[in-house]
C-alpha positions, 0 to 999 in steps of 0.5 A: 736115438743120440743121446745129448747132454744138458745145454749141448746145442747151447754149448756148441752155438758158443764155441762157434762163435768164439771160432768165428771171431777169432777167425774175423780177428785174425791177420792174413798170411800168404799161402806159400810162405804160411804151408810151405815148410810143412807140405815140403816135410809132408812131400818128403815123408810121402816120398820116402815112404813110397820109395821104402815100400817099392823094391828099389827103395827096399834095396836102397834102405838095405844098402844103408843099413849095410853101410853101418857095420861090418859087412862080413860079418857073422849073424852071431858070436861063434867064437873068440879070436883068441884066448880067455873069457869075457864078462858083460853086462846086458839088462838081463844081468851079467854073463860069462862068455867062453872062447867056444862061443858059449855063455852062462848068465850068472846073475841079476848083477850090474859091474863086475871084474875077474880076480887076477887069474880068472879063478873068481869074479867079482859083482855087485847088485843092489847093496851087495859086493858078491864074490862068485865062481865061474859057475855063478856060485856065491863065494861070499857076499859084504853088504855095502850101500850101493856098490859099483865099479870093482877092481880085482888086483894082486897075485894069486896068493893076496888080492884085494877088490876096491870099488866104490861105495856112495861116491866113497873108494874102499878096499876088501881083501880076496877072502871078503874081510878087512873091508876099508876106505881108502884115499881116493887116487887120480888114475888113468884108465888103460887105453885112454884118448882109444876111440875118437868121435868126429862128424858122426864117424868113430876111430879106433887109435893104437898108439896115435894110430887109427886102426879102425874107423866106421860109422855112428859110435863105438862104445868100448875098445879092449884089449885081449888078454894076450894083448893081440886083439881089440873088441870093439863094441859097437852099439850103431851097428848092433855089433861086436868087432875084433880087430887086431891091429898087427901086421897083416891087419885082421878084423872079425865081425859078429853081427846082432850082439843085443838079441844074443845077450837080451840088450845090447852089452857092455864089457867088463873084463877079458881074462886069461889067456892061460 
């Protein structure tokens, strides 16, 4: 037996007429104009969906997606093309990553940078400037409120790390002391105006040069320590492309970036050539 609340049927005599009148009142509108839009919308649904689920609309779909991305590229990062290591960023936090291919995460960290020479890295996290070696051991750590965007600069015998604090730009020595705002400075990043988005479409420029264009978006594009080489990442694709630029042109592909680094990641430094 249904179980039925109190007044139920009295409540459903109510509604109904509440319906009834409102469709009494309402203005008459012709068929075609009132669902044409939508069972166009709906009759293109259906149709795209029936062609993804037929073989021909499966080798089309699969042909797009080919459309975006290097088509020779590797299904994963074998190597580097040249020289030095990189530092990235994914959600899972920072990695190094050896010419070989190979790579250690190193920590739940956010930005980083290596020191001039490669020998350290600098990183932040919540509220913490942290130095570290290549191996992900802690060197030393400043607590500071909410830390982003380290440089590392100098030569081998004095360096020093600016970064920024709570929207303030501040300096600390290489060994951690001396920790000090600074006056903020105009400064224009290396490879400015790099990457051009038009239409859709994403170009790489050397010099005023496009020496590499695809489709959807590039993120970054950075420069090789031995200045041969341009990584270009590019999230559209879920790939990372080497290009290098010089006579003949090369350009080496590495497919499925994201799952490789758990999201898809952002560069942080390329050092050293040695």
């Amino acid at each position: 037996m249904r179980f039925r609340a109190p007044a139920e049927q009295e409540a459903q005599e109510r509604a109904w007429a509440v319906v009834r009148r409102a469709y009494a009142e309402r203005q008459p509108v012709a068929w075609p104009r009132r669902h044409a839009r939508p069972l166009a919308a709906a009759t293109l649904v259906a149709a795209v969906a029936a062609a993804a689920l037929s073989p021909p609309g499966r080798s089309f779909l699969h042909s797009l997606r080919e459309a975006v991305g290097v088509k020779e590229a590797e299904p994963a990062l074998f190597s580097l093309p040249t020289g030095g290591d990189l530092l990235v960023t994914s959600r899972k936090g920072l990695w190094l990553v050896h010419r070989d291919g190979s790579k250690r995460l190193l920590g739940r960290y956010r930005d980083a940078t290596f020191s001039p020479h490669g020998l350290f890295i600098a990183a932040t996290r919540a509220n913490q400037l942290v130095a570290l070696d290549p191996k992900g051991n802690v060197r030393w750590t400043l607590a500071r409120p909410a830390p982003r965007h380290p440089s590392w600069t100098g030569t081998r015998s004095d360096t020093r790390i600016t970064y920024v604090s709570l929207g303030q730009l501040r300096m600390v020595a290489g060994d951690g002391t001396g920790d000090h705002a600074v006056r903020r400075r105009s400064l224009s990043p290396a490879g400015a105006a790099t990457i051009r988005r038009r239409g859709g479409q994403s170009a790489v420029l050397v010099g005023g040069r496009v020496v590499f264009r695809g489709t959807g978006s590039f993120d970054q594009a950075v420069r090789s320590p031995d200045g041969r080489w341009l990584l270009v990442t590019w999230p559209t694709a879920d790939q990372w492309v080497f290009v290098r630029p010089g006579t003949p042109r090369r350009i080496v592909g590495a497919s499925r970036i994201s799952v490789q680094f758990g999201g898809f990641p952002r560069v942080q430094g390329w050092c050293c050539a040695g």
